[in-house]
Every structure is written in C-alpha cells, then in structure tokens.
C-alpha positions as CSV (number, residue, x, y, z in Angstrom):
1,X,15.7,-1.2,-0.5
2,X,13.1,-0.5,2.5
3,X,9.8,-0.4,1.1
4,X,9.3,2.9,3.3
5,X,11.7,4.8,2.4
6,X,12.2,3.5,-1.8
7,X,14.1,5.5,-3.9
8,X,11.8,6.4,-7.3
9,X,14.1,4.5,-9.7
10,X,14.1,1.3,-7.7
11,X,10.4,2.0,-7.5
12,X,10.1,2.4,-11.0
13,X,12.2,-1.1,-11.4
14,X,9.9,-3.0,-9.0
15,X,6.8,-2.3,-10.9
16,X,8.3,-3.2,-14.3
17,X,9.5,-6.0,-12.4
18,X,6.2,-6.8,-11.1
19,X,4.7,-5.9,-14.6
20,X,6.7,-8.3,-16.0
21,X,6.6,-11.5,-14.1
22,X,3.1,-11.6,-13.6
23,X,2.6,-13.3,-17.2
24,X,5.6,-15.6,-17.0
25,X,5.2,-19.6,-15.6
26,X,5.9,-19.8,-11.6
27,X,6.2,-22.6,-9.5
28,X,4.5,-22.4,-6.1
29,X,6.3,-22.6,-3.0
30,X,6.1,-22.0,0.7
31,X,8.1,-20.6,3.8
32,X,6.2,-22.1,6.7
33,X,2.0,-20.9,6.4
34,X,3.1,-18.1,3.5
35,X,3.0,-19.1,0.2
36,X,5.1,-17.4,-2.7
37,X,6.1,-17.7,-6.5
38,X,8.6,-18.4,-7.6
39,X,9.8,-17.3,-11.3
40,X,13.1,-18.0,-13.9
41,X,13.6,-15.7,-16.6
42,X,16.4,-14.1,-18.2
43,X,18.2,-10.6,-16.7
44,X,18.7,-10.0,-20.8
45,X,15.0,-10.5,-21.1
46,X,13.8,-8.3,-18.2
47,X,16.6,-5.6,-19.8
48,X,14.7,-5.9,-23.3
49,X,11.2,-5.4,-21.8
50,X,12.4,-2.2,-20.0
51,X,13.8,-1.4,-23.3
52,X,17.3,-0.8,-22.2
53,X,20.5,-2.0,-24.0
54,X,22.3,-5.4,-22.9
55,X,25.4,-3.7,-22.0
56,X,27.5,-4.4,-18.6
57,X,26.3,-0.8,-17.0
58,X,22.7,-2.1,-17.2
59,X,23.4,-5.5,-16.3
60,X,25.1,-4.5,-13.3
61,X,22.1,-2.0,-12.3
62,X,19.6,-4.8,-12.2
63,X,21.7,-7.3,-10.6
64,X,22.0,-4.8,-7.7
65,X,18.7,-4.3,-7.9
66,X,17.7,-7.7,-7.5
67,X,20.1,-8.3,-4.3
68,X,18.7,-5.1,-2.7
69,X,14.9,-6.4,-3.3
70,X,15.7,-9.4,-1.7
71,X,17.9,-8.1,1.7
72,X,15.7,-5.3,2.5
73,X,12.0,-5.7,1.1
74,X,10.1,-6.0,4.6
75,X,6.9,-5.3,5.0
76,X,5.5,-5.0,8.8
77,X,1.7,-5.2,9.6
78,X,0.6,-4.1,12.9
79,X,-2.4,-3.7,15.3
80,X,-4.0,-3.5,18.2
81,X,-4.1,-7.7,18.3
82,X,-1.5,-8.4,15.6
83,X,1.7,-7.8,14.5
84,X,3.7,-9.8,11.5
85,X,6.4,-9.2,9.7
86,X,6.7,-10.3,6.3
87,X,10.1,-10.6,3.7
88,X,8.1,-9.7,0.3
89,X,10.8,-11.0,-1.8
90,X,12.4,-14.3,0.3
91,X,14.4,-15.7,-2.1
92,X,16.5,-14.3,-5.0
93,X,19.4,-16.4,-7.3
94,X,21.5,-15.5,-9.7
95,X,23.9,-17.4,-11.7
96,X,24.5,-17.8,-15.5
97,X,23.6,-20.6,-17.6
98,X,25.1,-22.3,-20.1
99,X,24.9,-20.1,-22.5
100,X,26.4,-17.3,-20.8
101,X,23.4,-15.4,-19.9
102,X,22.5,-14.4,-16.4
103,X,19.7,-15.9,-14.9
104,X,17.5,-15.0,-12.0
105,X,15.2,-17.0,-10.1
106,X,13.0,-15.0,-7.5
C-alpha cells in the first residue's frame, strides 16, 4: 500500500486504524533517532470497532491489510537541503494467542 497511490478502502482502513489505536496503551520505542509506538490489541477487537462480523472473509481482509501497511507505507520528504525517507509503519506481528485469537502488534 504506497501512501501515493492508496486505494480508498485501505484508506478508509488506515484511518479506523489510526482512529482506533490512538486511545489504546503503547509502549515507546525507537529505530535509530525516530521514535514510534508501539501497540497490541486484538484483530477481533479492531473487526468489532469497524463494526464488521468475526468471520474468516474479514479476518483475512485485515490481516492483508496489516502486511501491506507495513511493506509499503513510505513516506519521502524532500528539499532543496534535505531528503529522508521514512517507513511509517516499521514493524507489524501477527500471531495468535492462547486463546485462539489473532493478535497484532504494530
């Protein structure tokens, strides 16, 4: 998913996504001088706050999701005396827990 060139469903997804996390606990971490959260939460959860049904259709749609926000979410700043490049998203897991659910840690 290049941020440039987004499809509007995906775009859609990131915002809830964003939407989402920003009231859920994070830990802070960093990647050299750029610092990031980092969040765990639930897919099932993230399903039920977009108000879609648990099935394996929608599970599979957001797992996608998630593994194409993490490859190909790049933003690139440039200028006349700087350039940087930037992976919005740098780290994305998924596994299930114990209790069978899938979770994500981004």
């Amino acid at each position: 998913m290049n941020l440039n060139s987004i499809d509007s469903i995906n775009f859609l997804t990131l915002l809830q996504f964003l939407t989402y996390v920003q009231n859920l606990d994070y830990q802070t971490d960093s990647l050299g001088t750029t610092y990031y959260r980092k969040v765990n939460f639930r897919i099932q959860d993230f399903l039920n706050y977009k108000k879609e049904s648990n099935n394996y259709y929608q599970l599979k749609k957001v797992l996608l999701f998630f593994e194409q926000l993490q490859k190909n979410s790049l933003v690139k700043i440039f200028s006349d005396t700087n350039y940087r490049s930037l992976v919005t998203i740098p780290e994305v897991n998924l596994r299930k827990d114990e209790q069978k659910f899938w979770v994500a840690e981004v």
